[in-house]
C-alpha positions as CSV (number, residue, x, y, z in Angstrom):
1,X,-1.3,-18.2,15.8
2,X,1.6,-17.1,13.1
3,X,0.6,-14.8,10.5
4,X,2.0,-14.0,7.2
5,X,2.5,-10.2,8.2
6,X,4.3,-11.5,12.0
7,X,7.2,-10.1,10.0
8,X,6.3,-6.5,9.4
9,X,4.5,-6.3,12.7
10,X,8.2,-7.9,14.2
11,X,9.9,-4.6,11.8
12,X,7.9,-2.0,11.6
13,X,4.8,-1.3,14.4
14,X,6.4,-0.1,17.6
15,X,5.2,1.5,20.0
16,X,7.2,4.9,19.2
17,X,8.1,5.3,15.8
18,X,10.3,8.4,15.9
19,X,13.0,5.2,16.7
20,X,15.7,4.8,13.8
21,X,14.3,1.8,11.5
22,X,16.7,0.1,10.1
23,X,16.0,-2.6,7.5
24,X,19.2,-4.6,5.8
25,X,19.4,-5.2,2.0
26,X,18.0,-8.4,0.6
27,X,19.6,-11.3,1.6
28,X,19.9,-12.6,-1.8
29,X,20.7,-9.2,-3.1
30,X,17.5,-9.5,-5.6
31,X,15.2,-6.6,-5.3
32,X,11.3,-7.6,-5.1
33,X,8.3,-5.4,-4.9
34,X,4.2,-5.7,-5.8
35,X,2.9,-4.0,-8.6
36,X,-0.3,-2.1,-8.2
37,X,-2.0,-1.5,-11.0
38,X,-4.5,1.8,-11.0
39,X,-7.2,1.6,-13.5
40,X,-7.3,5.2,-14.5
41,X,-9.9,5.7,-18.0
42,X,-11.0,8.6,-19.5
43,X,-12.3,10.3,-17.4
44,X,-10.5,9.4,-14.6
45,X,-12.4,8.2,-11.3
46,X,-12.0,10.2,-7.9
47,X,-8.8,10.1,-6.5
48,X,-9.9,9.0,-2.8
49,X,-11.7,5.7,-4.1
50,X,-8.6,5.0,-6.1
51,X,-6.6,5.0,-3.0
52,X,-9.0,3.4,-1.4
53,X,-9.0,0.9,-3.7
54,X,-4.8,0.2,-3.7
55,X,-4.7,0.3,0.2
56,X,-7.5,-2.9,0.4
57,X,-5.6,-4.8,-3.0
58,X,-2.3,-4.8,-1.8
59,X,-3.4,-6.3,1.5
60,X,-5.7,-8.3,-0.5
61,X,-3.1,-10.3,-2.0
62,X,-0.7,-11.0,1.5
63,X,-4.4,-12.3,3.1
64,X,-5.3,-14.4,0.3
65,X,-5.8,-18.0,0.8
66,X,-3.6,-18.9,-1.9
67,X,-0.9,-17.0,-0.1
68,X,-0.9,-19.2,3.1
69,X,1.4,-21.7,3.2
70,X,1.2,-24.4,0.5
71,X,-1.1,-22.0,-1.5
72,X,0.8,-21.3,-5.1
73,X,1.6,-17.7,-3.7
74,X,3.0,-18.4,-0.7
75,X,6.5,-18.1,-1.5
76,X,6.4,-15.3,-3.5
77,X,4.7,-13.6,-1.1
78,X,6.4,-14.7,2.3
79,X,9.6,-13.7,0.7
80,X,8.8,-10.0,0.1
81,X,7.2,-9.5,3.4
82,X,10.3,-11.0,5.2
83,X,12.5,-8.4,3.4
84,X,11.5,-4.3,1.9
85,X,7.6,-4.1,0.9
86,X,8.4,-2.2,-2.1
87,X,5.4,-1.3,-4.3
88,X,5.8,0.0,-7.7
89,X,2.1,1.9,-9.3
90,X,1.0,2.2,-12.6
91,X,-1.6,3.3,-14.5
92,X,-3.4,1.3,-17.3
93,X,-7.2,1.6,-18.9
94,X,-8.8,-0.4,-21.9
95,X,-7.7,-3.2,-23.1
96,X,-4.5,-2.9,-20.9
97,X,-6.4,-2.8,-17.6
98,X,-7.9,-6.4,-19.2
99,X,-4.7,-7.6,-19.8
100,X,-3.8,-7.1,-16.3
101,X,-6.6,-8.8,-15.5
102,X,-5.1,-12.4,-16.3
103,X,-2.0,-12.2,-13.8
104,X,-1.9,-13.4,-11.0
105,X,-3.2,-10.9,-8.1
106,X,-6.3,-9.7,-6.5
107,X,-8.7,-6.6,-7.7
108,X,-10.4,-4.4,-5.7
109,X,-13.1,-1.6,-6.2
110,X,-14.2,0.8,-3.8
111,X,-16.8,3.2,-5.6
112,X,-16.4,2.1,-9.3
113,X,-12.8,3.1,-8.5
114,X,-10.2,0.0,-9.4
115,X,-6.8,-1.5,-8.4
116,X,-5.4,-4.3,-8.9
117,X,-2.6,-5.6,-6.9
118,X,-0.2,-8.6,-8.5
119,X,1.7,-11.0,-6.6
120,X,5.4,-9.6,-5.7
121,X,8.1,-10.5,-7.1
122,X,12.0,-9.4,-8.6
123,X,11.5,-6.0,-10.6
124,X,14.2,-7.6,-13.2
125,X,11.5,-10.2,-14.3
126,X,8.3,-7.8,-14.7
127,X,6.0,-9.2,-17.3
128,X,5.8,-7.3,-20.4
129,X,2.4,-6.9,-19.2
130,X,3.1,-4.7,-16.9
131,X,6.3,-2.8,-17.6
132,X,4.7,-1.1,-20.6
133,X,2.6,0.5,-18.2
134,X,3.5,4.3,-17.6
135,X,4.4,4.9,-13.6
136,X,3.7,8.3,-14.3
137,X,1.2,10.4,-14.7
138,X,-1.0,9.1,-12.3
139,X,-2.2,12.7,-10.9
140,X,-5.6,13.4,-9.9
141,X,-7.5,16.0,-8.5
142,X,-7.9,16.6,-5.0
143,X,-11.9,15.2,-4.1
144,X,-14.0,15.6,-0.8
145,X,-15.1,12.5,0.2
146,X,-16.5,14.1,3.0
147,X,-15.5,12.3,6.8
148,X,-15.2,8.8,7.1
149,X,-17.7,6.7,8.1
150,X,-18.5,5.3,11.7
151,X,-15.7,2.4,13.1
152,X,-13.7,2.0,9.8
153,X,-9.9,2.2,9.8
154,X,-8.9,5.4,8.5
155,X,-5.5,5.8,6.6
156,X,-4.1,9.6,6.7
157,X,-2.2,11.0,4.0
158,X,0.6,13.4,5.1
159,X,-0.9,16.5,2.9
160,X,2.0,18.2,3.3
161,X,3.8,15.9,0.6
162,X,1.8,16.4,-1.9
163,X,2.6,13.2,-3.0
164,X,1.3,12.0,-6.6
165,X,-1.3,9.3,-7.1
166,X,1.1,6.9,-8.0
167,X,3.1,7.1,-4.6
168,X,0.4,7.6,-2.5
169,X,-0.7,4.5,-3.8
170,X,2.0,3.0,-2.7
171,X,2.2,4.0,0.6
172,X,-1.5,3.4,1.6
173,X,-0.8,0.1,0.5
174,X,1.9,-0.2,2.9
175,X,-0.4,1.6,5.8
176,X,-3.0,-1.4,4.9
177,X,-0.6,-4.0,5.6
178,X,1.0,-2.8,8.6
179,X,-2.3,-2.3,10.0
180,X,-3.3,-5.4,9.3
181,X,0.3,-7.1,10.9
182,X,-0.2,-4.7,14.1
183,X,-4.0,-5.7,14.5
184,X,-3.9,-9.8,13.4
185,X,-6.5,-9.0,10.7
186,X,-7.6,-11.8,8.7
187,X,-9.9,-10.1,6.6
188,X,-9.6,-6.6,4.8
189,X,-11.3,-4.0,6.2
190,X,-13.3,-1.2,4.3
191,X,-10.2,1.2,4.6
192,X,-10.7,5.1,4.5
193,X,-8.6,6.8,2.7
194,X,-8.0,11.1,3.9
195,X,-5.6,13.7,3.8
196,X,-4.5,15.4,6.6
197,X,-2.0,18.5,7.5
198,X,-1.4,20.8,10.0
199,X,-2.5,20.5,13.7
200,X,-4.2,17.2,13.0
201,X,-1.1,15.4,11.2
202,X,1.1,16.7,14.6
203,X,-2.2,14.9,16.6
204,X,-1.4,11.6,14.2
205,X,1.6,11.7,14.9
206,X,1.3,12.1,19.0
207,X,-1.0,9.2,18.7
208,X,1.5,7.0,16.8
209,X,4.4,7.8,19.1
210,X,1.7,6.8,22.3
211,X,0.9,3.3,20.1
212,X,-1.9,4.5,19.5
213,X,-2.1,4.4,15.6
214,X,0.4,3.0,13.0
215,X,2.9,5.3,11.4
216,X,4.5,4.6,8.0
217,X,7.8,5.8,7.5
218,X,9.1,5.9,3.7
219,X,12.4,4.6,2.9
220,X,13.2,7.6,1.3
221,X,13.5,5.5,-2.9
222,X,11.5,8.2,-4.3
223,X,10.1,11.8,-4.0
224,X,10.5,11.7,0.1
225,X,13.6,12.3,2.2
226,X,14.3,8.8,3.8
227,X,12.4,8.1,7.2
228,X,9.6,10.4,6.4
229,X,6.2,9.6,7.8
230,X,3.7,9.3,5.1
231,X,0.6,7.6,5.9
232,X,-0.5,6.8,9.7
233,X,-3.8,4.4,10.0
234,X,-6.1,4.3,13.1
């Protein structure tokens, strides 16, 4: 059975992911890439939920039914998949998070923590919607969600990064999907979200390299050196 993620499974999950990964340009040179919107309101909720929260949306969206082919997303979303899964985060609260709210994508909360992920598309024909949002400024403090639970898919953040909100967002949202291409989900999972450094990020990354987890390499756009590994699910 073909999946919409066959594509990044085809790309990106191998079995040792040291291996140079290569992706070419757009073939119609237009750039595309999924918004996901972080509701962030005063105060702000706990940064682990909130990236909790982006990792489930943005696969949300690719598992859809009305992604599947002849659903109204379909295209949009087959399109991006088959090329870069770019994701650009934002923040928005009030009556902009409820703006939000009538384009097209899926929400997700995890903890009273929100995202919502749209449907992907060229970054030249944002709505006004969403490019007033700020990308910036999404920092939060550092929580302690304490260990994950039992048997759930756990996403680990390369600590050493110290990547903002906005860009972890981003990349857990690419972890979920490649996770989700490797394994054939159909559904989403109740993704963990934690960080990880030191002796346990090198054990992450042993286990990747033995195909034993799912390593996401950046491709380098913003704030990370090209082919650094981020995130790595398992």
């Amino acid at each position: 059975m073909t999946t919409l993620l066959d594509p990044l499974a085809a790309r990106y999950v191998r079995p040792d992911p040291s291996h140079p990964l290569v992706i070419p340009p757009e073939p119609d040179g237009v750039i595309r890439a999924m918004p996901v919107i972080l509701r962030l309101e005063r105060p702000p909720p706990a940064r682990t939920p909130v990236l909790e929260a982006a990792a489930a949306a943005a696969l949300a969206v690719c598992l859809d039914p009305r992604a599947e082919p002849g659903g109204e997303w379909h295209d949009a979303v087959a399109m991006w998949v088959g090329n870069r899964i770019r994701k650009i985060a934002r923040r928005a609260r009030g009556a902009h998070w409820e703006a939000v709210q009538e384009l097209p994508g899926v929400t997700w909360e995890v903890d009273g923590a929100q995202a919502r992920a749209l449907v992907p598309g060229p970054v030249t024909e944002v709505s006004k919607t969403v490019s007033r949002l700020q990308i910036g400024g999404t920092e939060l403090e550092p929580d302690d969600p304490g260990p994950p639970a039992p048997g759930v898919p756990v996403i680990w953040v390369n600590a050493r990064l110290e990547m903002t909100v906005g860009k972890a967002a981003a990349q857990v949202g690419h972890a979920s999907m490649l996770y989700a291409a490797a394994h054939r989900l159909t559904m989403v999972p109740a993704f963990a979200v934690r960080d990880a450094d030191g002796g346990q990020w090198a054990q992450l990354c042993h286990a990747a390299e033995r195909g034993e987890a799912v390593a996401v390499r950046d491709a380098g756009f913003t704030e990370v050196a090209p082919g650094t590994i981020t995130t790595i699910v398992r």
